[in-house]
Structures are given as structure tokens and as C-alpha cells.
C-alpha positions as CSV (number, residue, x, y, z in Angstrom):
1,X,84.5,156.0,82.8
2,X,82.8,159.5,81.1
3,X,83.9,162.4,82.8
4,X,80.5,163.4,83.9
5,X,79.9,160.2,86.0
6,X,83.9,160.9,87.8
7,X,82.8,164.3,88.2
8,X,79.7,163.5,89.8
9,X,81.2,161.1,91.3
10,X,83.9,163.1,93.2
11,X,81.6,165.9,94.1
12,X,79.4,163.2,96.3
13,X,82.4,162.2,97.9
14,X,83.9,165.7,98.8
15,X,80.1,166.5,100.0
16,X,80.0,163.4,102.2
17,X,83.9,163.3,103.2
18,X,83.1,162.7,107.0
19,X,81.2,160.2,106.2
20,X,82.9,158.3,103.7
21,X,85.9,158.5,106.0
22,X,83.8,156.8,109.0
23,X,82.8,154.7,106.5
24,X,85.7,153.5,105.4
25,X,87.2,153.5,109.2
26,X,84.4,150.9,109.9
27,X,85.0,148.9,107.3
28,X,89.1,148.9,107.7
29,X,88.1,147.8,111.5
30,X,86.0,144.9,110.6
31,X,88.3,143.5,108.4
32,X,91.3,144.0,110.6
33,X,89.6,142.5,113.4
34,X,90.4,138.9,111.2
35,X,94.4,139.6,112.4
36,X,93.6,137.7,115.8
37,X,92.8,134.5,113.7
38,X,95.8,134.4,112.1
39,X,97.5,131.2,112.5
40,X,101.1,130.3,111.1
41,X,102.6,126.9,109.9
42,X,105.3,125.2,109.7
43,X,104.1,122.1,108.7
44,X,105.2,121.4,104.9
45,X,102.2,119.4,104.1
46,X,100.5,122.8,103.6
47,X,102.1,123.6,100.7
48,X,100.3,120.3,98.7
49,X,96.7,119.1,98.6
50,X,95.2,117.0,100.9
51,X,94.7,114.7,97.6
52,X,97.9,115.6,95.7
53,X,99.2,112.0,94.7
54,X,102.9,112.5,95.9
55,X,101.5,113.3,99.2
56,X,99.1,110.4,99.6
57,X,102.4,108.1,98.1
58,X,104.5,109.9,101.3
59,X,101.8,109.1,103.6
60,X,101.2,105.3,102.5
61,X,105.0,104.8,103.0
62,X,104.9,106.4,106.6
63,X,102.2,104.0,107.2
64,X,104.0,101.1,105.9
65,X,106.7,101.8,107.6
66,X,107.4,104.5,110.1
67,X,107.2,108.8,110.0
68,X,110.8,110.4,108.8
69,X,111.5,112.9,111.4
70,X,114.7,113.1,112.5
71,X,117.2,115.5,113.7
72,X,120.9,115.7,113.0
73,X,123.8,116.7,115.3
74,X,127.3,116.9,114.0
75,X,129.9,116.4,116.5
76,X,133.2,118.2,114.8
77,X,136.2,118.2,116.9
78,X,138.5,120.8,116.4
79,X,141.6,118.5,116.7
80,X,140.3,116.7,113.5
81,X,139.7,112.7,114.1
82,X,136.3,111.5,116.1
83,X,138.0,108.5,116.7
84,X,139.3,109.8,119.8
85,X,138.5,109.2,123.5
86,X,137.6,112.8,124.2
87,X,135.2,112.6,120.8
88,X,133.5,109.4,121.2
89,X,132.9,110.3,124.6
90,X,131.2,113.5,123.6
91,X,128.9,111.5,121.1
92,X,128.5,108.7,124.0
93,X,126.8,111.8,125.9
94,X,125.1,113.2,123.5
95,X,123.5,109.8,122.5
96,X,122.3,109.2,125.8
97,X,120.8,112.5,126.3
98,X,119.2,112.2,123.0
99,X,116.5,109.9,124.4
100,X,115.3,112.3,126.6
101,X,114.4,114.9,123.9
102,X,110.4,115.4,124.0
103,X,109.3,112.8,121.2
104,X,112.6,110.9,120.1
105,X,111.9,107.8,119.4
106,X,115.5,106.5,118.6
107,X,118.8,107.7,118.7
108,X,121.6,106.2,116.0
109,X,125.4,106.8,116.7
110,X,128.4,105.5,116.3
111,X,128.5,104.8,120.1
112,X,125.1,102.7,120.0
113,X,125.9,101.0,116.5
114,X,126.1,97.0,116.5
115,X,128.5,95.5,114.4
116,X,128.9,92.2,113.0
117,X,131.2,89.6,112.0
118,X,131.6,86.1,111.3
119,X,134.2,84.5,113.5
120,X,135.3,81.1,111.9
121,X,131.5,79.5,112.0
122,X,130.1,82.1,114.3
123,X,128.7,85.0,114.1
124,X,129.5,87.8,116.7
125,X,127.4,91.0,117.3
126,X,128.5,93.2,119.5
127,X,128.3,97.1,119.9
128,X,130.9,98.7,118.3
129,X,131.9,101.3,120.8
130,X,132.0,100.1,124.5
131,X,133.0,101.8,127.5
132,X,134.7,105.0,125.6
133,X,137.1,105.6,128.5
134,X,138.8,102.3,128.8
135,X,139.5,102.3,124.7
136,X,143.2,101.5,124.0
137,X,145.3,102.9,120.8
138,X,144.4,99.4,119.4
139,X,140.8,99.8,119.8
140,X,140.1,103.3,118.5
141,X,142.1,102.4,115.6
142,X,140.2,99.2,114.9
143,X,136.7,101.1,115.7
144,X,138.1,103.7,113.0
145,X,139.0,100.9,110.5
146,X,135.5,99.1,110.8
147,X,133.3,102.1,110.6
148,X,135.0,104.1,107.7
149,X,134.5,100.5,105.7
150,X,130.4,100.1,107.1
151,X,128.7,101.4,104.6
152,X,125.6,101.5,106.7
153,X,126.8,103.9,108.9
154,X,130.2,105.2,106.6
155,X,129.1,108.9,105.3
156,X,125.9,109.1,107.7
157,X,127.1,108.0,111.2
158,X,130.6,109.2,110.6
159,X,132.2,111.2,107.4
160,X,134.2,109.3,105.0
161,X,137.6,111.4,106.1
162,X,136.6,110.7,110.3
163,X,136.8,114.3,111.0
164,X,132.7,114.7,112.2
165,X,130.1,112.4,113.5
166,X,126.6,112.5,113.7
167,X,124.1,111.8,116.1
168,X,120.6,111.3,114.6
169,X,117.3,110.8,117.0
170,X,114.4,110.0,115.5
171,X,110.7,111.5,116.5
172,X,106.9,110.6,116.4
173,X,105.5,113.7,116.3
174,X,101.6,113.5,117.5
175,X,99.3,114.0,115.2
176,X,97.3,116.9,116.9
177,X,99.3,120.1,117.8
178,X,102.5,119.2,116.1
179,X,103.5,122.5,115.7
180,X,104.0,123.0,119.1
181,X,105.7,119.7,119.3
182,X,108.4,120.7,116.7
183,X,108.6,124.0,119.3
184,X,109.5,122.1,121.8
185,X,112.0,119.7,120.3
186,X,114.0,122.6,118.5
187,X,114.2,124.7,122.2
188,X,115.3,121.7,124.2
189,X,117.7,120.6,121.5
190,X,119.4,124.2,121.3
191,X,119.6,124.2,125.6
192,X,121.2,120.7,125.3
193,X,123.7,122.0,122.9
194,X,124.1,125.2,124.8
195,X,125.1,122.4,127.7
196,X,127.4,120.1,125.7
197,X,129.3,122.8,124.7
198,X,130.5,123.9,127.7
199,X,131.3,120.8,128.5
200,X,133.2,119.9,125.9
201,X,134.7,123.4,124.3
202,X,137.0,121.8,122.1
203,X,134.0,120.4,120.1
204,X,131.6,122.3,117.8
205,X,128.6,120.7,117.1
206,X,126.3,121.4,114.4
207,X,122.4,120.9,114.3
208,X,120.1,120.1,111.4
209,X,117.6,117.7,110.0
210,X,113.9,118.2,108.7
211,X,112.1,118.0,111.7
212,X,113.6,121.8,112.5
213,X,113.0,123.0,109.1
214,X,109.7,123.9,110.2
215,X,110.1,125.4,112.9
216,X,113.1,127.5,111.7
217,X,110.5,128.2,109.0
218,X,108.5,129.8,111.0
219,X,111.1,132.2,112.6
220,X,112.2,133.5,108.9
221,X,108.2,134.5,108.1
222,X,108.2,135.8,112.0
223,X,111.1,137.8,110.8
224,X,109.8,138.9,107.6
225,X,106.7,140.1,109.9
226,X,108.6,142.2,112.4
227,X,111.6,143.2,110.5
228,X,111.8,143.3,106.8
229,X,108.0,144.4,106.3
230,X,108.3,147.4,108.3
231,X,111.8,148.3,107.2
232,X,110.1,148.1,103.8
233,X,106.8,150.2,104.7
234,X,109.4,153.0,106.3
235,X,111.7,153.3,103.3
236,X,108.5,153.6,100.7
237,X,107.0,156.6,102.9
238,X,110.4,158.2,102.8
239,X,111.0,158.2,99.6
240,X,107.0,159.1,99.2
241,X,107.8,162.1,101.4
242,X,110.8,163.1,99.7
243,X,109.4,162.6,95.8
244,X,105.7,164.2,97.0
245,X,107.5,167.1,99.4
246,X,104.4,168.0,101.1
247,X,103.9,166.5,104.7
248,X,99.9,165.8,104.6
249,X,100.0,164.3,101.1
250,X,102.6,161.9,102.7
251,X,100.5,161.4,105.5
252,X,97.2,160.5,103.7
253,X,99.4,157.7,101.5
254,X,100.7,156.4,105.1
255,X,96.8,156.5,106.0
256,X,96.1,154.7,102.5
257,X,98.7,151.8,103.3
258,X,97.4,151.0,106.6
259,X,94.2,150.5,105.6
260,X,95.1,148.5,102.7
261,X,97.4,146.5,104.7
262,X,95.3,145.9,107.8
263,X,92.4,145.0,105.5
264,X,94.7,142.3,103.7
265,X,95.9,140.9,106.5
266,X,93.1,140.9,108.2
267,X,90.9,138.5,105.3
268,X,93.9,135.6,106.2
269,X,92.3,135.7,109.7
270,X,88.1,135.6,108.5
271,X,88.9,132.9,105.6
272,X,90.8,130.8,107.6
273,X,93.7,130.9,105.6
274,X,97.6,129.9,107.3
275,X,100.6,132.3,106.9
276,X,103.1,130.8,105.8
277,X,107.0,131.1,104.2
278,X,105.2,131.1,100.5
279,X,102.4,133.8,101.7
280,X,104.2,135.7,104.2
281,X,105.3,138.0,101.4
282,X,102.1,139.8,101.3
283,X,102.3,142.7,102.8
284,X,105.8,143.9,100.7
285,X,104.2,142.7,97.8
286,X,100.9,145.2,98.2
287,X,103.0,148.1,99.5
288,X,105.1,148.1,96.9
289,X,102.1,148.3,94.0
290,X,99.4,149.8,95.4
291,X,101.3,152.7,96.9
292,X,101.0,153.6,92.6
293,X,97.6,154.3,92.9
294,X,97.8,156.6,95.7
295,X,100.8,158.2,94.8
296,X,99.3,159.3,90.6
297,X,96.2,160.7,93.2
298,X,98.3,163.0,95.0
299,X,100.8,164.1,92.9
300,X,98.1,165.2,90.2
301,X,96.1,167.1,93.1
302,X,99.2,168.6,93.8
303,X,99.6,169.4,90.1
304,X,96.9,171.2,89.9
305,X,96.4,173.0,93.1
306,X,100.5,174.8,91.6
307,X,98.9,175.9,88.6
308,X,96.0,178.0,90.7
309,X,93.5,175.2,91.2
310,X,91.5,175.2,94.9
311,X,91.8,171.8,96.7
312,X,88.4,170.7,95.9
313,X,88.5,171.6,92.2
314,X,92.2,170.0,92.1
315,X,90.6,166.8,93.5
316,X,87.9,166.7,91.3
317,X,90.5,166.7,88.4
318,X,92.9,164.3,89.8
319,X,90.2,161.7,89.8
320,X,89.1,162.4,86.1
321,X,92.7,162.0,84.9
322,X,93.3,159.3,87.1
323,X,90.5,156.9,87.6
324,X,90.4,155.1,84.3
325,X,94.5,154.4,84.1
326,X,94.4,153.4,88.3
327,X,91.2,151.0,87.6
328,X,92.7,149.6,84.4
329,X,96.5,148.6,86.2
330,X,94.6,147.4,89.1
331,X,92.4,145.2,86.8
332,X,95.5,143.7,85.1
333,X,97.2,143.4,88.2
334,X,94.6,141.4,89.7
335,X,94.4,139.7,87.1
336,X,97.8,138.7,86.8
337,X,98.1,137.3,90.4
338,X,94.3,135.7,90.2
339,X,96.1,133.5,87.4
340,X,98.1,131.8,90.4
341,X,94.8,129.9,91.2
342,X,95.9,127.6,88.6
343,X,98.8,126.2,91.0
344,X,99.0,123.0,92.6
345,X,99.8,124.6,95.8
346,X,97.5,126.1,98.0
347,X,99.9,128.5,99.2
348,X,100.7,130.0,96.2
349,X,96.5,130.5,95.4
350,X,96.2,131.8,98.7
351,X,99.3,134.7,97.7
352,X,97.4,135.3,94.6
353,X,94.3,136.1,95.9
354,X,95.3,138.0,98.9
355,X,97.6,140.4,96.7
356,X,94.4,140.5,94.3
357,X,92.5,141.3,97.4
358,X,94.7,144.2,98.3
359,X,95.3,145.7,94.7
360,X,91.4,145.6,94.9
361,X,91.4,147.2,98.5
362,X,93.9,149.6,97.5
363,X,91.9,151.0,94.5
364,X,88.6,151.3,96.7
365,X,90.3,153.3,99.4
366,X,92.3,155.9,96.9
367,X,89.1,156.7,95.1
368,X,87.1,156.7,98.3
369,X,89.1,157.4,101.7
370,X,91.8,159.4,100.2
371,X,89.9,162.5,98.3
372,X,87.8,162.6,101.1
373,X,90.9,162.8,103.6
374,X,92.8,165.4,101.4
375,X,89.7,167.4,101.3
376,X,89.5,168.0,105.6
377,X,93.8,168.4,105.5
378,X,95.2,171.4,105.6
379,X,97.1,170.3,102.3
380,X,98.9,173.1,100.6
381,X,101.5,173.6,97.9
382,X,103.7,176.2,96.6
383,X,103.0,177.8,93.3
384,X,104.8,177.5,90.0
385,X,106.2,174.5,88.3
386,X,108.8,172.0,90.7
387,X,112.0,170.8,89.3
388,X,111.2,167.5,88.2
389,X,108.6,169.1,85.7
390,X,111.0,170.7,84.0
391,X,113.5,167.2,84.0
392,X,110.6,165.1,82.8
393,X,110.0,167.7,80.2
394,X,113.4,167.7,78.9
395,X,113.6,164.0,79.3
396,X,110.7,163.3,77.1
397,X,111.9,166.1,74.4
398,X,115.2,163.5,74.5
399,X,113.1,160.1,74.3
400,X,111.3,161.7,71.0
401,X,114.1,162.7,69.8
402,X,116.2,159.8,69.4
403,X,113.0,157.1,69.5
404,X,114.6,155.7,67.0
405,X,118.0,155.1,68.2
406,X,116.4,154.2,71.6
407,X,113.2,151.3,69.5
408,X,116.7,149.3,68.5
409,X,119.1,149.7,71.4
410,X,116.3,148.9,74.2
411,X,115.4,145.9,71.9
412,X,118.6,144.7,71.5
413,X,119.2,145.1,75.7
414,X,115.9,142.6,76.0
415,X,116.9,140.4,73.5
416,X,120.1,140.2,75.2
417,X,118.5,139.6,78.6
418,X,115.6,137.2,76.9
419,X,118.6,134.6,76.0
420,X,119.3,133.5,79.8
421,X,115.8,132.7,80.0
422,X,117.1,128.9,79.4
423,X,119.5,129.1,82.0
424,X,116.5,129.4,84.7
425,X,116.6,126.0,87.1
426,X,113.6,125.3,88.6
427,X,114.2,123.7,92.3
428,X,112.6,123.4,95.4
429,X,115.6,123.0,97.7
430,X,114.6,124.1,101.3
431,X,117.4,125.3,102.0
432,X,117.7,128.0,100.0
433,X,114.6,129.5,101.7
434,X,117.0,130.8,104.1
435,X,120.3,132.6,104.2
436,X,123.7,132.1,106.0
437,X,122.1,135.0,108.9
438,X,120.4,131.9,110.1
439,X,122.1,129.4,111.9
440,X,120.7,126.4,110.8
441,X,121.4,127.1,107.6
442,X,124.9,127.6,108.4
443,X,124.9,124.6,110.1
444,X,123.1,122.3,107.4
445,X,126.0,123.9,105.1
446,X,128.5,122.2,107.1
447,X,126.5,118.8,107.1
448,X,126.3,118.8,103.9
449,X,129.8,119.5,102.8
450,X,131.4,117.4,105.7
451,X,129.1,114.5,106.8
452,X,126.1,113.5,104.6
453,X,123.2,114.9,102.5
454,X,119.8,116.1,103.8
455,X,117.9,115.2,101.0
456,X,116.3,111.8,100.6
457,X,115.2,109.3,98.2
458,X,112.8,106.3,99.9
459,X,111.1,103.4,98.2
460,X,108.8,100.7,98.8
461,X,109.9,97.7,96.8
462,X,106.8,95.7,96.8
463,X,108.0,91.8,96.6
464,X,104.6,90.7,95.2
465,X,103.5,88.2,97.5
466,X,103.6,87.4,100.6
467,X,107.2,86.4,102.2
468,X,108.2,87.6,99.1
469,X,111.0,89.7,100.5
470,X,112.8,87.0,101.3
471,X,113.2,85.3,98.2
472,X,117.2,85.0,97.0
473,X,116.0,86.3,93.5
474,X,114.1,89.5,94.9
475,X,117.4,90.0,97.2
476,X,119.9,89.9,94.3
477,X,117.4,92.7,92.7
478,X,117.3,94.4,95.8
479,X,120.6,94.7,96.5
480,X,121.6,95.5,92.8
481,X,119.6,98.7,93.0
482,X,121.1,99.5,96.5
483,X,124.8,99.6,94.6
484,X,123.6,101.1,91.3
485,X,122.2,104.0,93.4
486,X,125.3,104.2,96.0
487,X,127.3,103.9,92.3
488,X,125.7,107.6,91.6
489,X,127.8,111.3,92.2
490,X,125.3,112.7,94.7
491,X,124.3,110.3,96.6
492,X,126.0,110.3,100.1
């Protein structure tokens, strides 16, 4: 950019300031306006294609067979064993209540569980907890011995020491408005609890399971929303205010981030875009890099106006200085993020585009809205160089001095740090979404390490013909890949 055009440039905007800043108050209003058509999810099919082949494999096995929404409640006495009176009572309860939660479809226990066995020629099915009050000695310690040897229910009905249980209902979410149906499931589960436990104080009980993932989900990009992107807006204009020292600069960068923000946020609402946990980021994200652009603006107008410069004229060379090295980080910036339209997931484009968006926005408004703002405030500065001159003066006599020294230690520190690049895991565990603040994390925690794993592994095993599946030969295979895989470290 020649210095004529940025000078010419500058001078149109300080002689149209009021209305470049109506201007850009219009435009910051229409594109806010998208913020009341901002949905969130907490559906996890968002984060794949609607054609993505793992997705269509999911959905042909739900068809096949049945959806896999369950929820997971771990009944832990205190005392230690479940194979009590007091504790199979409590999971009795809880069973039966379980049918009444909005959408369950089934409910697995150890109280509901059938077992059978082959008495002389007959066979005998029968449930294997009946009547939990009238159980003798003898009958909870054969219940115990039975379903600790069950592998069907040993490890995902009951832990493999007896200390927990779990009670597992089963939903079929509709396929129109499920959101609110995963709402309403995860509030009337957490009142049952609420319930249960004052019933039976002795007992902690422990709730988990995918279908209130997304809902829980939805409450840590809620939080993220209310709590950590303000707390994150607030320190950044404090230390602005302390670093800048001059109350109206600060003002104009606040000024500068709202519009940039409201404008961002406000494009998820026109494109029809979802917020989700991936995308929920944004905001942070733009207020921590396009506060830069802003921030070299002022603090070279506040350069200038110390060394005897008018506003106006300070302005006008703030911009010069500034406009190229602003428009080129922005550039590279967008570009950078613009490169995550080569994901799979649409959530990750949509994060790329929208920080693009506001690196973009951000540029336009400190070359537009804020000259023309710091040319109607009252900004003033004192005379004479500031402190941090001087240390940056100093500090760069240093970093000359000893570039040499500094070229070979600073390479060494990255090659250092280059070498754990190969310990980097790549995993999309849920769970680690969240941290232990949230209860359900907490509580999956315990699931994990006391009852069973959350994470699983389904397959079709297509017999090739019809009646197939109950040939002896596809049986024996069958059942020899059942015990290789229950042969395996992680599998529960």
C-alpha cells in the first residue's frame, strides 16, 4: 500500500468520521441481528457429513437392529457388596422407575435379569432376583455366585469385585426435536436420583451413558458462552488498559471488540450455521488475535501524539505504519484457518471460517471505525518517552548484541521441543471434552474404573444367506470372535 493512497485514505475517513461511524454502527447491527438464529446442538452426528461412510455404516446398523441410546446408573453402596437386601432393593426401585423415564424403551438390571439352567433334562428360566425382601443368606449368596460367573451381565450389570451395579434403560429418541428429548430425559433422570437418594442415603449412585453426552455437551459450550468468554474479554481489556494507560484508547479497543464479536457471532445466526462444543470457541479465539490489530493502531497514535504530533496528524501516521503489516497478519491468519475447510468435519470448517470471518471483520473495523472514533474522543497523552520505550530499547541493544549466542540457544530450545512432536496421540475420547468440575464426568470416571467401559465396539456379522445365522459352523465362528475379543486388555 503507497503511502499516498493510506494518506489519502485516512484523510477521507477523519473528514467523514460521523459518518463512517454510523456506517459501521449499521452495519455491526445488521449482522448482529443473526444472534436470534442461533441454534445449538448436541447431537454428535453434526460433527460428520450427512454422507460420511462411517456414519451411513452407524445408521444401517441402527436400522438393522435398534438405535444405541442408553443411560447408565451405578448403584454403589457404601457398605461395599450389592448383593445385599438393602442394595438389590435399591436397584429393584430404581429398575422399576426406570420405565417411566420419558422415551426408555427397556430397562436391564440385575433385578430384571433371567437366568438359565439345565436341570437334569430341563431347562429352567427363571428371573434371577425375586422378591428382594424375602431373600435368605443362601439366596444372596447364590444370586452373587451366578452373576459374578454370567458373563452376559458380569462387568456390565454388576462389577467383577460385587461392590456397584448398574442399571441401564434404553431410549428411542424421536427423530424430530431430539434435542429437547435428551433435555428432558437428563432433568427427570437427575430429579429421580435427587429422590432415590434420600431414600436410600447409604447408597451413591452414579449417572452416565451416551445419551447425556449431548446434553451435558451443551451445558459446557453454554458455559463457555456465559462464563469463560467474558472472563476472557475482561482480562484482555485490562491488561489493554494497563499496557495502553490511557482510558479512551482502551475504550475505542473495547468498542472495536464488540463489533467484531457481535458481527461474528451474528453470521452463525444468517448462514444457518449450529454452535456447537467444536465451534463454541469462537469468540476467545477472535479476541485474542484481532485485539493485535487494534492495539499496533493505538499504541502508534499514541506514539506519535508524545513526540508533539496533533491527533489527526498522529492518526494519519499510525495508519501508514500500520496498514500494510495489520493487512498482511490478517491475510496469513485467514489464511491459516480458511485451510480448515479441508476437514472432514463440518464443525471444524465452520470454526475456520467464522475466525476467518472475524480476523477479516476485525481489520475492516480498525482501519475504518477506530480512526474515525479516536478522532471525535477526547484522547490525550502525556508528553515525552514512557518507560517501556526505553526497556524495549535496551532490550533490543541486548538481542543484537548477543544474536549470536541467542541464533544457537533459541534453536537448540526448539529442537528440544520439536522432539515430543512424536509423542502427540491423536484421540477423540468424549470424555475428555470435559473436566472433573462437571459431574458427569466425575461420574463416568467412576464407571469406568469400577463397573464397565463406555466405549463400544458393534458389528454386523452378515451370515450370507438366509437362516444363515443359525448354521453350527457360522456359530462356532461367531462365538470364536466373541472370546478372542473378551480375551483382549480393554475390553470390559
Amino acid at each position: 500500500m503507497s503511502s499516498v493512497f493510506l494518506d489519502r485514505y485516512t484523510a477521507f475517513i477523519l473528514h467523514y468520521r460521523w459518518l463512517v461511524i454510523v456506517s459501521a454502527v449499521a452495519v455491526m447491527l445488521v449482522l448482529t441481528a443473526g444472534l436470534q438464529f442461533i441454534t445449538a446442538s448436541n447431537d454428535w452426528r453434526d460433527n460428520l457429513e450427512k454422507n460420511d461412510p462411517h456414519l451411513l455404516a452407524f445408521d444401517a446398523l441402527e436400522d438393522t437392529y435398534s438405535a444405541t441410546n442408553a443411560a447408565l446408573i451405578a448403584v454403589a453402596p457404601k457398605g461395599g457388596s450389592v448383593f445385599t437386601r438393602e442394595a438389590l432393593g435399591a436397584v429393584e426401585e430404581l429398575t422399576e422407575v426406570g420405565w417411566r423415564v420419558p422415551w426408555s424403551t427397556r430397562v436391564d438390571s440385575l433385578t430384571n435379569y433371567y437366568h438359565s439352567e439345565s436341570v437334569e433334562d430341563d431347562l429352567n428360566v427363571e428371573q434371577l432376583v425375586d422378591d428382594v425382601g424375602s431373600l435368605s443368606d443362601d439366596d444372596l449368596a447364590r444370586i452373587e455366585r451366578i452373576a459374578l460367573g454370567e458373563i452376559s451381565i458380569a462387568g456390565r450389570l454388576v462389577s467383577r469385585d460385587g461392590r456397584v451395579a448398574g442399571v441401564v434403560i434404553s431410549f428411542a429418541l424421536p427423530d424430530e426435536n431430539s434435542n429437547a428429548a435428551v433435555d428432558e430425559i437428563t432433568g427427570y433422570v437427575r430429579n429421580l436420583l435427587n429422590e432415590v437418594r434420600v431414600n436410600h442415603p447409604e447408597i451413591a449412585y452414579h449417572m452416565t451413558g451416551d445419551v447425556f453426552v449431548n446434553h451435558v455437551m451443551t451445558e459446557a459450550v453454554d458455559d463457555d458462552m456465559q462464563i469463560l468468554a467474558p472472563a476472557a474479554f475482561l482480562v484482555i481489556v485490562c491488561v489493554a488498559a494497563l499496557l495502553l494507560r490511557s482510558l479512551f484508547g482502551t475504550l475505542s479497543l473495547v468498542v472495536v471488540l464488540i463489533f467484531v464479536i457481535g458481527s461474528t457471532m451474528g453470521v452463525i445466526g444468517w448462514a444457518g450455521m449450529v454452535l456447537n462444543a467444536v465451534n463454541s470457541g469462537v469468540p476467545i479465539i477472535i479476541m485474542t488475535m484481532a485485539i493485535a490489530d487494534s492495539v499496533h493502531i493505538i499504541e502508534k497514535i499514541m506514539s506519535g501524539m508524545r513526540q508533539g504530533l496533533d491527533r489527526n496528524a498522529a492518526i494519519v501516521e499510525s495508519l501508514r505504519d500500520n496498514a500494510w503489516p495489520v493487512f498482511l497478519t490478517t491475510a496469513t491468519t485467514m489464511i491459516g484457518f480458511l485451510s480448515l475447510n479441508a476437514s472432514d468435519s463440518p464443525p471444524f470448517r465452520d470454526l475456520g471460517n467464522l475466525v476467518a470471518f472475524g480476523m477479516l471483520s476485525a481489520f475492516v473495523y480498525s482501519m475504518t471505525l477506530l480512526p474515525a472514533l479516536l478522532s471525535v474522543l477526547p484522547l490525550r497523552v502525556r508528553p515525552g518517552s514512557t518507560g517501556r520505550s526505553a526497556f524495549f530499547d535496551r532490550f533490543g541493544a541486548f538481542v543484537v548484541a548477543r544474536r549470536t549466542l541467542l541464533l544457537w540457544s533459541m534453536t537448540a530450545v526448539a529442537v528440544a521441543l520439536i522432539t515430543g512432536i512424536p509423542r502427540i496421540e491423536l484421540t477423540e475420547n468424549w470424555l475428555e471434552y470435559l473436566d472433573e468440575r462437571y459431574e458427569f464426568r466425575r461420574d463416568t470416571d467412576f464407571v469406568v474404573e469400577n463397573l464397565t467401559g463406555m466405549e463400544n465396539l458393534e458389528y454386523s456379522l452378515n451370515a450370507g444367506r438366509e437362516g444363515g445365522i443359525t448354521d453350527p459352523d457360522y456359530l462356532r465362528k461367531v462365538d470364536a470372535f466373541a472370546e478372542w475379543y473378551r480375551a483382549q486388555p480393554e475390553v470390559a
